[in-house]
C-alpha positions, 0 to 999 in steps of 0.5 A: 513856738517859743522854745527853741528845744522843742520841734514843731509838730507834724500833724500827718505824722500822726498816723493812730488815734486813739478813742475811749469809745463811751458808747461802748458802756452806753455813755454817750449818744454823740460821736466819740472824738479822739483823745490822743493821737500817736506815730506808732501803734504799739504806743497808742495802744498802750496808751489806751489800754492804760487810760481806758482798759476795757472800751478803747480803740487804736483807729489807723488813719491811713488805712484804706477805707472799708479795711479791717481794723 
């Protein structure tokens, strides 16, 4: 990274991704990928409540499989 201002990103600090989850108006038939990823929750739920009001979704990465989201 060229600048010297700015820490070199983490990616297992990354622990909530968001999604816009088009299935959910039926448009798309692929696997919706995340769009955002976020330290904490509050923050990517805002993130998505801003960008995709209705059909958004915070996924915990490193909650236990099977577990409730």
């Amino acid at each position: 990274m060229p600048d010297r201002l700015l820490a070199v990103p983490d990616p297992k600090n990354y622990r909530f991704a968001v999604f816009c989850c088009s299935f959910k108006w039926d448009l798309g038939s692929t696997p919706d990928h995340a769009l955002a990823l976020f330290v904490d929750q509050a923050m990517a739920e805002r993130y998505g409540a801003l960008m995709w009001p209705n059909t958004f979704q915070v996924v915990d990465l490193l909650a236990p499989a099977g577990s409730p989201q």
